[in-house]
MARNUNU-492294 format. One line per 5 residues: number of its first residue (from 1); their letters; for each residue y, z, x of N, C-alpha, C. Coordinates in nm, 2 decimals, always signed. Atoms other than C-alpha are relative to their C-alpha. Layout:
N
NUM = a = Y Z X Y Z X Y Z X | ...
//
This chain:
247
1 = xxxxx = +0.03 -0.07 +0.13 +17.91 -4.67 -5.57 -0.13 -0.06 -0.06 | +0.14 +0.08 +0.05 +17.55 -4.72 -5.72 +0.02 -0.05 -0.10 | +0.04 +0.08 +0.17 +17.50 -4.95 -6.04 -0.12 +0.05 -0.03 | +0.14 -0.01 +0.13 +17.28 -4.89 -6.33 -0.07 -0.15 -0.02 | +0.03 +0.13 +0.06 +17.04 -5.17 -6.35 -0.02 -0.04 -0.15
6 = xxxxx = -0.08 +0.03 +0.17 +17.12 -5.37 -6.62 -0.12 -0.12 -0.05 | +0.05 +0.10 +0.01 +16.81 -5.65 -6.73 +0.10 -0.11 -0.05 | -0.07 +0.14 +0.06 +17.07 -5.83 -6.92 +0.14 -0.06 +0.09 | -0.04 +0.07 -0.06 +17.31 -5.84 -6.65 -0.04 -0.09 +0.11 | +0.07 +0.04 -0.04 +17.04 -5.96 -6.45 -0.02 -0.16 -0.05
11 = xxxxx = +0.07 +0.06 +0.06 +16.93 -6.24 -6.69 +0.17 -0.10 +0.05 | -0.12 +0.08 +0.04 +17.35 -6.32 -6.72 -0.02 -0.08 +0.13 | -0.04 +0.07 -0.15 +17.38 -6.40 -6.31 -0.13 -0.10 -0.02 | +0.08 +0.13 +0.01 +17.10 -6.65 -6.33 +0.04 -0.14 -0.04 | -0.03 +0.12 +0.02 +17.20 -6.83 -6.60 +0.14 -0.06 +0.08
16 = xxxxx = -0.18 +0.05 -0.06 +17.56 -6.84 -6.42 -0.01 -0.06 +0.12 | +0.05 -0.01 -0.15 +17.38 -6.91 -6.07 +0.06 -0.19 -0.02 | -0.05 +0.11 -0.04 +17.41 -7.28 -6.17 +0.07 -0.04 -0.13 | -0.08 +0.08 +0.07 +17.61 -7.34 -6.46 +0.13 +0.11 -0.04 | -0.11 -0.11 +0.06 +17.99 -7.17 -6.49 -0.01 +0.06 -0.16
21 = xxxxx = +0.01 -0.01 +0.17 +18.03 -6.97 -6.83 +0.07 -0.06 -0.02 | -0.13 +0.10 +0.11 +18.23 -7.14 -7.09 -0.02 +0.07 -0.11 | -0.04 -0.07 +0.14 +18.32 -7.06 -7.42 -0.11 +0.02 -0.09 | +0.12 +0.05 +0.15 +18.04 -7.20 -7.63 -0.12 +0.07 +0.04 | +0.12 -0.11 -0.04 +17.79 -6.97 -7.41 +0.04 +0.14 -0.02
26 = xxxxx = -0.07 -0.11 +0.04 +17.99 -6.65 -7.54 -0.18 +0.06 -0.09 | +0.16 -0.03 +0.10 +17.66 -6.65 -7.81 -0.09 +0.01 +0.08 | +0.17 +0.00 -0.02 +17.36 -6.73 -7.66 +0.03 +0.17 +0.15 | +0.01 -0.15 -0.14 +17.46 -6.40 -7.33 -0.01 +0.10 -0.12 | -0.03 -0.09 +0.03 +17.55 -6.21 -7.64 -0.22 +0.04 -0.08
31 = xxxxx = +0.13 -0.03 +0.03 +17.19 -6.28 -7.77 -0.15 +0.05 +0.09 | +0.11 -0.02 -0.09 +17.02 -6.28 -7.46 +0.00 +0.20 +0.00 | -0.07 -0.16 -0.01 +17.21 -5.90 -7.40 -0.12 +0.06 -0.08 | +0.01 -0.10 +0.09 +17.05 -5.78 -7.74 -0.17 -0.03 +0.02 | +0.14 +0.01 -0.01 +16.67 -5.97 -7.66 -0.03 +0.11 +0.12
36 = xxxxx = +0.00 -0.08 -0.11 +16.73 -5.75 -7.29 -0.02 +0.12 -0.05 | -0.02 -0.11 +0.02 +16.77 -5.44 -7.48 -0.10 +0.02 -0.10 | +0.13 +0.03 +0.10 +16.52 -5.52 -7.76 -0.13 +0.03 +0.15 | +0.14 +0.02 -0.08 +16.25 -5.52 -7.44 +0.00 +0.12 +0.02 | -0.02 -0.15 -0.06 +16.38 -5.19 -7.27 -0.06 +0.10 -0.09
41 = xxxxx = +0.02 -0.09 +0.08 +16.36 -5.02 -7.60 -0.21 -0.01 -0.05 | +0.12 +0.00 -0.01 +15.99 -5.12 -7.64 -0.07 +0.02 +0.11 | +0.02 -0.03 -0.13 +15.90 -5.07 -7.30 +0.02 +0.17 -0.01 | -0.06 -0.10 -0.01 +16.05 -4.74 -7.32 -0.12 +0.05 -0.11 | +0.12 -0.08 +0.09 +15.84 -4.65 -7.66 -0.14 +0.00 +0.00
46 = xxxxx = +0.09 +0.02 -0.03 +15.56 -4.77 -7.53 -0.04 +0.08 +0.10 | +0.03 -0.09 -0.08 +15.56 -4.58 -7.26 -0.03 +0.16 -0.05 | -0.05 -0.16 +0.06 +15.66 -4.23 -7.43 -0.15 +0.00 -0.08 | +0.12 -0.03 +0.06 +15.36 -4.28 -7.66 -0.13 -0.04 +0.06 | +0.09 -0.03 -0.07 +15.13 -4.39 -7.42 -0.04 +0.05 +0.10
51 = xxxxx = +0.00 -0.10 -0.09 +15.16 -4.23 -7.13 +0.03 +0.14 +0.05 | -0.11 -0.17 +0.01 +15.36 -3.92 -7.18 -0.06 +0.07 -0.17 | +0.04 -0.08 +0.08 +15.18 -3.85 -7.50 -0.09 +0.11 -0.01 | +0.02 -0.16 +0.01 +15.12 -3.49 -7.55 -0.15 +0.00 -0.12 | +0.13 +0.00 +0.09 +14.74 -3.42 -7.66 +0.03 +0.09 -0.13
56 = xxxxx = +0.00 -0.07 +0.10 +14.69 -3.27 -8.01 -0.06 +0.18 +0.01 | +0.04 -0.15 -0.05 +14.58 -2.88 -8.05 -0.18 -0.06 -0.06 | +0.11 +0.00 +0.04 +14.30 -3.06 -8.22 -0.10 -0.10 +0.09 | +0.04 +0.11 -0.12 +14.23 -3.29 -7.91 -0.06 +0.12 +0.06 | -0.02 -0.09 -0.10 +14.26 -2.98 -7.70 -0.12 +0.12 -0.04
61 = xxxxx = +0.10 -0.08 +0.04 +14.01 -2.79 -7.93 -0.13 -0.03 -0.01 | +0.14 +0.08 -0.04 +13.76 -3.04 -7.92 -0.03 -0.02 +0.12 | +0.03 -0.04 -0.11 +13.75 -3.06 -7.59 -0.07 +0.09 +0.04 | -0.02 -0.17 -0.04 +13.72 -2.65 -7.53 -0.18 -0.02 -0.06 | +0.12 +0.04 +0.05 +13.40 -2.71 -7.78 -0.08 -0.08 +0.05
66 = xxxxx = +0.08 +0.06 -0.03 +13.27 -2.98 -7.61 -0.09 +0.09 +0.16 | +0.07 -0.05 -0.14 +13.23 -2.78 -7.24 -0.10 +0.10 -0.06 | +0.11 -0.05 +0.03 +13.11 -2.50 -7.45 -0.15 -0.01 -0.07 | +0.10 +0.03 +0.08 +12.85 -2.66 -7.62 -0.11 -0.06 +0.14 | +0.04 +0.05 -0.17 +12.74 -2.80 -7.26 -0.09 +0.11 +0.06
71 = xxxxx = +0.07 -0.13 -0.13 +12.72 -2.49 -7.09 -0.14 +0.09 -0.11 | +0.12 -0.07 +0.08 +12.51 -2.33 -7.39 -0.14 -0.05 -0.02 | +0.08 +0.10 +0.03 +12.27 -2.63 -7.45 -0.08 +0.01 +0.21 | +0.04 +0.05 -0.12 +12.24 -2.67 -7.04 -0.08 +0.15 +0.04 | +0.06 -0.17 -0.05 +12.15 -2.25 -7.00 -0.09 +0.00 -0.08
76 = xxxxx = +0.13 -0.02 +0.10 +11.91 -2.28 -7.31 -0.07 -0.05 +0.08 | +0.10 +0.07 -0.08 +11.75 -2.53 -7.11 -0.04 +0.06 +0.12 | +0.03 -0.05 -0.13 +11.73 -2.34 -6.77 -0.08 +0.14 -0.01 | +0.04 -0.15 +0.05 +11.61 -2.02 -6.97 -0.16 -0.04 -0.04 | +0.19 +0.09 +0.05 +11.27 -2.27 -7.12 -0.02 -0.04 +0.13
81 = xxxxx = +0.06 +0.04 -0.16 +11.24 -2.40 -6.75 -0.05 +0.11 +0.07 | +0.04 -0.15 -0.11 +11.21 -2.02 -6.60 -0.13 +0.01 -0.11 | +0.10 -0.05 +0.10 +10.96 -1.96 -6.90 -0.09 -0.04 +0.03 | +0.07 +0.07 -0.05 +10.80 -2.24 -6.84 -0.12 -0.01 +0.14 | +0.06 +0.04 -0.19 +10.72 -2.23 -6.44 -0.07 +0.16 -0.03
86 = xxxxx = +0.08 -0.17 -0.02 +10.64 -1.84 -6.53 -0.15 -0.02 -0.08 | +0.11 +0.01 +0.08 +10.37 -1.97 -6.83 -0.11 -0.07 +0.11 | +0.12 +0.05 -0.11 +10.22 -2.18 -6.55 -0.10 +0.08 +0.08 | +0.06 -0.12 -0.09 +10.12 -1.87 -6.33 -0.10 +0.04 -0.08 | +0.14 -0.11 +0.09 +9.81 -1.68 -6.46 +0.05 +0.11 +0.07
91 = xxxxx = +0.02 -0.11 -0.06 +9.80 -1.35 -6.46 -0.15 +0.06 -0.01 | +0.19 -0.01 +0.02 +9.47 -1.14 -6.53 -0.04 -0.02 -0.14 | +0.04 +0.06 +0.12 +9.46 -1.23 -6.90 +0.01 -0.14 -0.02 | +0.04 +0.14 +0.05 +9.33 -1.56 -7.02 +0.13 -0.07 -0.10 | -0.14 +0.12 +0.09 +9.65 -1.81 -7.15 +0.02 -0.13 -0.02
96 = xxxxx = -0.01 +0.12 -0.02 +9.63 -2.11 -7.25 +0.14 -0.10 +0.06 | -0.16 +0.06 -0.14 +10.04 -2.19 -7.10 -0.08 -0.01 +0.12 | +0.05 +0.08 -0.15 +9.85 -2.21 -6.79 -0.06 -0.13 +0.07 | +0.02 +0.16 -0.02 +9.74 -2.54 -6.84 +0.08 -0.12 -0.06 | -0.12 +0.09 +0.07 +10.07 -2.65 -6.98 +0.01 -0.11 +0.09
101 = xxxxx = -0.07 +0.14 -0.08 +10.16 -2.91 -6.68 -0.11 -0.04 +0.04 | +0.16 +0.06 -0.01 +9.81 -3.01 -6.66 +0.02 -0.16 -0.03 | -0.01 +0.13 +0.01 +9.83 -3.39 -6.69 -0.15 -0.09 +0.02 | +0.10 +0.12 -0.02 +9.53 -3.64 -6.75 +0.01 -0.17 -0.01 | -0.02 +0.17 +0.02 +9.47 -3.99 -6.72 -0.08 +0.00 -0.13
106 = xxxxx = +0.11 +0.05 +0.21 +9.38 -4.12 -7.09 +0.04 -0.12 -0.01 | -0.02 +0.12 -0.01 +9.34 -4.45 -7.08 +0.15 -0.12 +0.07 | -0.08 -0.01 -0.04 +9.55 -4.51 -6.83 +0.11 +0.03 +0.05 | -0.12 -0.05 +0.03 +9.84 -4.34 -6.92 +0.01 +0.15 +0.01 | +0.01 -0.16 +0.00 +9.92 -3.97 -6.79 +0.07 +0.08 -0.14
111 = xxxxx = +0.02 -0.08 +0.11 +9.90 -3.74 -7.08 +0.01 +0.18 +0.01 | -0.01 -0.15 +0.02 +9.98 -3.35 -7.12 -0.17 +0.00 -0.08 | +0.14 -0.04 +0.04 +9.65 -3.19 -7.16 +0.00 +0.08 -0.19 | +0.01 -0.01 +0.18 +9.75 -3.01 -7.51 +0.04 -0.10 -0.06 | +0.00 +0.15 +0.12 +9.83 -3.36 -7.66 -0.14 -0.03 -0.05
116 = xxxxx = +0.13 +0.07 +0.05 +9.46 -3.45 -7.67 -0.10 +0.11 +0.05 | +0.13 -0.09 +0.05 +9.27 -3.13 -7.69 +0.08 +0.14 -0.04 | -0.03 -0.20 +0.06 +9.27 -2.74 -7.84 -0.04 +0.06 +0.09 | +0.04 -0.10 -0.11 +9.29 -2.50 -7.61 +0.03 +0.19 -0.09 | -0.01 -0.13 +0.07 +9.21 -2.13 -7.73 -0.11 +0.08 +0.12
121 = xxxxx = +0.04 -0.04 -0.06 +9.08 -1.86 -7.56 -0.10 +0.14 -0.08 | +0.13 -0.10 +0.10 +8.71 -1.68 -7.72 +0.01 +0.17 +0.10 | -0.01 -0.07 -0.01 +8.80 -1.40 -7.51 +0.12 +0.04 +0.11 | -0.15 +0.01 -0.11 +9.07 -1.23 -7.26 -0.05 -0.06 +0.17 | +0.04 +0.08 -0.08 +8.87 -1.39 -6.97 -0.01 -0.17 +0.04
126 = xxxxx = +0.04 +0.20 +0.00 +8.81 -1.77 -7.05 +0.11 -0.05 -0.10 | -0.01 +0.08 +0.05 +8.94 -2.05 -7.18 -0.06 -0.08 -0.09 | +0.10 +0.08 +0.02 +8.79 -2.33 -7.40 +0.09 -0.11 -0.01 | -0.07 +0.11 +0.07 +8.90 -2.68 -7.41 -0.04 -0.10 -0.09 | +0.10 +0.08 +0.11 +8.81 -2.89 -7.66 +0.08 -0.11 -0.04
131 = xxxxx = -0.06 +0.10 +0.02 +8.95 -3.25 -7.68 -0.01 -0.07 -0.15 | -0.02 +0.05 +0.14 +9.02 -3.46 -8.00 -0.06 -0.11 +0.06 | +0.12 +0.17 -0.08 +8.82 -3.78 -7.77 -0.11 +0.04 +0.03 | +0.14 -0.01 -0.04 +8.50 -3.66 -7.64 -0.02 -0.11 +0.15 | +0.02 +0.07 -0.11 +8.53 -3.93 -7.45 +0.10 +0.01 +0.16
136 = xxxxx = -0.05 -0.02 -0.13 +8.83 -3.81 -7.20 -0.04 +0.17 +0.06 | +0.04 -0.17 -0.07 +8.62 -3.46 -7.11 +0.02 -0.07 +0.11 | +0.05 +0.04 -0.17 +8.52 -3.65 -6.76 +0.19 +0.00 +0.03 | -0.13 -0.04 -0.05 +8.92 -3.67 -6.69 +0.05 +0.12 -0.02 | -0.04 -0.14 +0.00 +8.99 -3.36 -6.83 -0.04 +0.06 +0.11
141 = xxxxx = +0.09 -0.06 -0.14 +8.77 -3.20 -6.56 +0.06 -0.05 +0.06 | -0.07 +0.07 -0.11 +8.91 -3.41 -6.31 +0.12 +0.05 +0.06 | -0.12 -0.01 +0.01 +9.25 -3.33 -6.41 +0.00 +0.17 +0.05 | -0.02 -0.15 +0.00 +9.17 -2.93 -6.37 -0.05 +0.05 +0.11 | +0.06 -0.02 -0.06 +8.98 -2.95 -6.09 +0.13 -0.06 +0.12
146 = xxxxx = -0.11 +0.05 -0.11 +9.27 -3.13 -5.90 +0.13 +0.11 -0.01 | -0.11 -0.06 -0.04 +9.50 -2.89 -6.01 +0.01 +0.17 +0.12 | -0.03 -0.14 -0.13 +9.65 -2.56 -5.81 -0.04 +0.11 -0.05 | +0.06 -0.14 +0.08 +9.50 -2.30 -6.05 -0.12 +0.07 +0.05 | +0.11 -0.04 -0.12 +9.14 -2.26 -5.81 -0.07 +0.04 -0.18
151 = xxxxx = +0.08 -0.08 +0.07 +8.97 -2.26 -6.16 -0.13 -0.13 +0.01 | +0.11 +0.03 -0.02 +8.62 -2.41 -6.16 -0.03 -0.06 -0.18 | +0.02 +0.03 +0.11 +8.58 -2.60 -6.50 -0.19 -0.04 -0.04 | +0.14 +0.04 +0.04 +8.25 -2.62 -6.72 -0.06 -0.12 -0.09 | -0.01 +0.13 +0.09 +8.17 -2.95 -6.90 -0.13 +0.00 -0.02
156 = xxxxx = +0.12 -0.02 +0.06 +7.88 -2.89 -7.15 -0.03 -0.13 -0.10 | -0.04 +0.14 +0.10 +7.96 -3.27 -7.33 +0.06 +0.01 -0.07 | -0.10 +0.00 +0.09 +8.13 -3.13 -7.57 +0.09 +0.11 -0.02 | -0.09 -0.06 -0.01 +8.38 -2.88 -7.49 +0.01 +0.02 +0.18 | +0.00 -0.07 -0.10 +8.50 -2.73 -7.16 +0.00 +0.15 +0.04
161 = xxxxx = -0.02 -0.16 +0.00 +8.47 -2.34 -7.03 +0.08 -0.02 +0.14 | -0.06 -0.02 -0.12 +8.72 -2.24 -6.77 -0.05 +0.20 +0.01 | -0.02 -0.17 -0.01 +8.64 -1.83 -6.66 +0.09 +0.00 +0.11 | -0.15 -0.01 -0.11 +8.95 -1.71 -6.50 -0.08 +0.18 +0.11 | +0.02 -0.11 -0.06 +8.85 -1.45 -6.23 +0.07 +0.10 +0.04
166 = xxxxx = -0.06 -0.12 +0.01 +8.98 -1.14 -6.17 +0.09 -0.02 +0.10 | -0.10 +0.05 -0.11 +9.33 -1.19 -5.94 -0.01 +0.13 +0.13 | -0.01 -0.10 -0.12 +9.30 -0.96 -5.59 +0.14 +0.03 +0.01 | -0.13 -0.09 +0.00 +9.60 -0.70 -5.52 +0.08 -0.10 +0.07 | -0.08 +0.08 -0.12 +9.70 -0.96 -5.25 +0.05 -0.17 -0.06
171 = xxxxx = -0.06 +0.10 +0.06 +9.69 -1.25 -5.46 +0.08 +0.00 -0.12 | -0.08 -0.01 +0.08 +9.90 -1.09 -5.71 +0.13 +0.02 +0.05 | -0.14 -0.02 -0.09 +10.17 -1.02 -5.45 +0.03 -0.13 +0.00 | -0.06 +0.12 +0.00 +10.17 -1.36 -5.39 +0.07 -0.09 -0.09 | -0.05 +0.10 +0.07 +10.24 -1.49 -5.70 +0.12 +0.07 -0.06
176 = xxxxx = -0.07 -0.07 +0.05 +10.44 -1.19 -5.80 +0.13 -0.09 +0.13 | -0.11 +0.10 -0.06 +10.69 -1.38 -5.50 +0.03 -0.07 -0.08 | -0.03 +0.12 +0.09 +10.65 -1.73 -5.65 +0.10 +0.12 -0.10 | -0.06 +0.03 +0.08 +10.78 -1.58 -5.97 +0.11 +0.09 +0.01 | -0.20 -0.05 -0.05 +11.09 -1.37 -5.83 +0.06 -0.14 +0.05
181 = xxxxx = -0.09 +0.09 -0.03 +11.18 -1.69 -5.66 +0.04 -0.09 -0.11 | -0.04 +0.08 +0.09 +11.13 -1.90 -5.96 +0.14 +0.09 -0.13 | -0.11 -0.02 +0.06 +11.35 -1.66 -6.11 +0.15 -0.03 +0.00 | -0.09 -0.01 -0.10 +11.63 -1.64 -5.85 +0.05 -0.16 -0.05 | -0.07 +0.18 +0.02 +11.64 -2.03 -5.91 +0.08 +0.00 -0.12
186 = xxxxx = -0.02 -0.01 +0.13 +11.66 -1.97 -6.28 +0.15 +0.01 -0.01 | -0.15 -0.10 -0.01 +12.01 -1.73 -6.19 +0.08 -0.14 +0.06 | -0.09 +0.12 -0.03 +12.13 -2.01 -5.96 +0.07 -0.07 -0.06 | +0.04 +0.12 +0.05 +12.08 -2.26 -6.18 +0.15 +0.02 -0.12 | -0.14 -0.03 +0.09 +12.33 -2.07 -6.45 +0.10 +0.03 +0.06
191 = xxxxx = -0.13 -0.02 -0.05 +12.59 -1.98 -6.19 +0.07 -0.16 +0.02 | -0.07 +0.14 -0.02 +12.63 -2.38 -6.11 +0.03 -0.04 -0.16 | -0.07 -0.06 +0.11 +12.64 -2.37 -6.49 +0.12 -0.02 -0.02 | -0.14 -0.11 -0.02 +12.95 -2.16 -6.49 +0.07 -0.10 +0.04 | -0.09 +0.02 -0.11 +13.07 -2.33 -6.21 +0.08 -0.13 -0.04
196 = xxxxx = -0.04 +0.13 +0.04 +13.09 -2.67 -6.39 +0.08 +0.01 -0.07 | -0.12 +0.02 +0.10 +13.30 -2.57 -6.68 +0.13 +0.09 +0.05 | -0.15 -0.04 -0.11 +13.54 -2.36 -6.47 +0.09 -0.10 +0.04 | -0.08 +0.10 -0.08 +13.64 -2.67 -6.28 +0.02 -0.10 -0.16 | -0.02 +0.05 +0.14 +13.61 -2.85 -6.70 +0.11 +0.04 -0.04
201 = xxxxx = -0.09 -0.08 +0.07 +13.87 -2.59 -6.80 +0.11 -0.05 +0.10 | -0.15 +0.05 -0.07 +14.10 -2.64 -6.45 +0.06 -0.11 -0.04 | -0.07 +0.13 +0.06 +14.11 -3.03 -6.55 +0.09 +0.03 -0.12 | -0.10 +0.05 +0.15 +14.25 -2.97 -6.84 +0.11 +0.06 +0.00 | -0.12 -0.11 -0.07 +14.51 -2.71 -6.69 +0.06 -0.14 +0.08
206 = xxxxx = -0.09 +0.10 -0.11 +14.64 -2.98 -6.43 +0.02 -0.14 -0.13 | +0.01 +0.07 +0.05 +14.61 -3.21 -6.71 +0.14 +0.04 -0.12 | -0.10 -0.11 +0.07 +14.88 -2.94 -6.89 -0.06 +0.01 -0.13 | +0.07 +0.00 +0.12 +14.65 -2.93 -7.19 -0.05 +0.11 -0.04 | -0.01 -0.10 -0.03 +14.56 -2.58 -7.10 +0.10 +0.10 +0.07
211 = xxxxx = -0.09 -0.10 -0.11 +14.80 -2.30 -6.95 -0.12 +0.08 +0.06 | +0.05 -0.05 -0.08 +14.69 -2.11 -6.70 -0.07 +0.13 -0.07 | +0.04 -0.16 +0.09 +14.64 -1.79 -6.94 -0.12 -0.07 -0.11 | +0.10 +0.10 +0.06 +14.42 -2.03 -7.13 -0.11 +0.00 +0.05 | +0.17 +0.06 -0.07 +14.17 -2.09 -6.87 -0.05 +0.16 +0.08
216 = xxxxx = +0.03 -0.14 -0.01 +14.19 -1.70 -6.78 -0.11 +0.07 -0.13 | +0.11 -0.02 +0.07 +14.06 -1.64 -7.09 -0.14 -0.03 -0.06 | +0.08 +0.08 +0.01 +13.86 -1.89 -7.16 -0.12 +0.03 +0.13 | +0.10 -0.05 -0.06 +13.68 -1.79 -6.83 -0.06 +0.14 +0.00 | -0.02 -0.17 +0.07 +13.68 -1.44 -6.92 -0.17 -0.02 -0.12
221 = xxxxx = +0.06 +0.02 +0.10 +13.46 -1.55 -7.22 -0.13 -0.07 +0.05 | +0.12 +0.03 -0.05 +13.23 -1.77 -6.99 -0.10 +0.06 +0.05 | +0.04 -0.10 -0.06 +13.16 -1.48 -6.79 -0.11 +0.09 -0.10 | +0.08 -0.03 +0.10 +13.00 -1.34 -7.06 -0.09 -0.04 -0.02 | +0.08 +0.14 +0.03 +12.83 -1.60 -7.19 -0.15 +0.02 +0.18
226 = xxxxx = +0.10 +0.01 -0.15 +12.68 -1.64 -6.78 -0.10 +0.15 -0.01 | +0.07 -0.10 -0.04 +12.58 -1.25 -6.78 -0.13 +0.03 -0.13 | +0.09 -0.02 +0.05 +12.40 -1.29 -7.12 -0.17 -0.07 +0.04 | +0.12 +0.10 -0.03 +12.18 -1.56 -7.00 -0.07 +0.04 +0.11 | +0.15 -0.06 -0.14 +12.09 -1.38 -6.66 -0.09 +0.15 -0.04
231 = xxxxx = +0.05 -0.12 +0.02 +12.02 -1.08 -6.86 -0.18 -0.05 -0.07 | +0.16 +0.10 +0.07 +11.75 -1.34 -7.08 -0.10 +0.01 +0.16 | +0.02 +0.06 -0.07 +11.63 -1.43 -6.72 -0.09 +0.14 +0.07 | +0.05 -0.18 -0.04 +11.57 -1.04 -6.61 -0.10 +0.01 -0.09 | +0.12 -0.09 +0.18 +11.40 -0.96 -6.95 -0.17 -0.08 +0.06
236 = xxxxx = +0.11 +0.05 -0.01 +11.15 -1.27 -6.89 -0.08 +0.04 +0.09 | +0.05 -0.05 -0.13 +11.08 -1.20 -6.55 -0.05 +0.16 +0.03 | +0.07 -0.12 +0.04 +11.02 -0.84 -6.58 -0.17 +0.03 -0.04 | +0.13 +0.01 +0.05 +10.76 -0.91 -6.82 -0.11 -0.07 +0.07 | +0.09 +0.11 -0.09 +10.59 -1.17 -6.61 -0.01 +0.10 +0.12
241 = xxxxx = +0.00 -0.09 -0.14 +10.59 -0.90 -6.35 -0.11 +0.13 -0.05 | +0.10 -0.13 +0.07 +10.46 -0.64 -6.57 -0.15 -0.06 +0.01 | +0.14 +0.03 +0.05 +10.14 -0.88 -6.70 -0.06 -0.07 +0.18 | +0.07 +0.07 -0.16 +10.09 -1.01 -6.30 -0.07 +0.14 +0.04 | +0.04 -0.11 -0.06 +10.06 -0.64 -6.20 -0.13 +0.09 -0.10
246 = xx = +0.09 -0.09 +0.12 +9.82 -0.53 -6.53 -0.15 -0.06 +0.09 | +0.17 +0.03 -0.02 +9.44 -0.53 -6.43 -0.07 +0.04 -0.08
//
């Protein structure tokens, strides 16, 4: 027949191992018994409240807030990066975004080209740049001349002229690629997204902090959320397709 373990009958056979009971140890087993039971019972509550404790709705709501505040912040960000890589491209009108990732050496230290000059464009053909140093034109040039843009900079001592030349049907195809792929990435980019707080929402289901009709809806709602962001991603891209194909 099984026994229930008992710490305090545990504790009794010990002390009995080498000394028989007797009368006058009636007290100290009956104290040991109640220190034995005093431990269980905190062991026990200890347990219940730490390990077995059941998250709040307000644990469980902060959470839900934290993935969505993630996935929104993280898609904002992948929506300015497609913009971005599209502002880089030229099309046949003159923009100064095209020399957004332009980088110079300025005393040493690589520098974004709109930090230390104004860039405006005196017509829809050219550029002008015009630094706040005078003294880093000779990098500037450098910097424009190394880049991928094939523009030919003019350095008169005190400003720069870029003329942007008229793009050929074939080199608009080409870039018209580039920026579908750069789009394509864009899309990717919000489906892994998605994909992260899906598996955010399962945790917390296996975790029982979510039911399963919980993370149905909740994904339901992501889905959304994902198709607004690729609809942003269309819109940009479109337009960037429009002004590549304008002559």
């Amino acid at each position: 027949m099984a026994t229930t373990f008992s710490p305090a009958s545990h504790i009794r056979s010990i002390c009995y191992a080498s000394n028989p009971p007797k009368t006058r140890l009636s007290i100290p087993v009956q104290i040991l018994e109640m220190w034995a039971l005093g431990v269980r019972l905190r062991i026990t509550l200890s347990f219940r409240m730490g390990v077995l404790r059941c998250a709040t709705i307000e644990e469980i709501e902060a959470e839900k807030s934290m993935i969505e505040k993630d996935v929104k912040e993280r898609m904002e960000k992948t929506i300015d990066n497609v913009r971005s890589g599209f502002n880089s491209i030229r099309t046949g009108r003159a923009n100064p975004a095209i020399l957004d990732k332009i980088e110079v050496e300025y005393y040493g230290t690589p520098v974004i080209l709109k930090s230390i000059a104004q860039i405006s464009t005196p017509d829809s053909s050219s550029l002008l740049v015009q630094p706040y140093d005078k003294s880093s034109l000779k990098s500037i040039e450098k910097a424009i001349v190394a880049s991928d843009l094939g523009l030919t900079p003019n350095n008169d001592g005190e400003v720069i002229r870029l003329t942007l030349p008229q793009l050929t049907s074939e080199r608009r195809k080409e870039l018209s690629k580039i920026v579908a792929k750069q789009a394509e990435e864009g899309k990717v980019a919000i489906r892994n997204i998605r994909r992260d707080a899906i598996k955010s929402y399962e945790k917390l289901e296996k975790e029982k902090k979510l039911s399963e009709d919980n993370v149905k809806d909740l994904s339901a709602d992501l889905q959304k959320v994902t198709d607004e962001y690729m609809k942003k991603i269309d819109s940009i891209y479109k337009q960037k397709e429009k002004d590549l194909m304008t002559v």
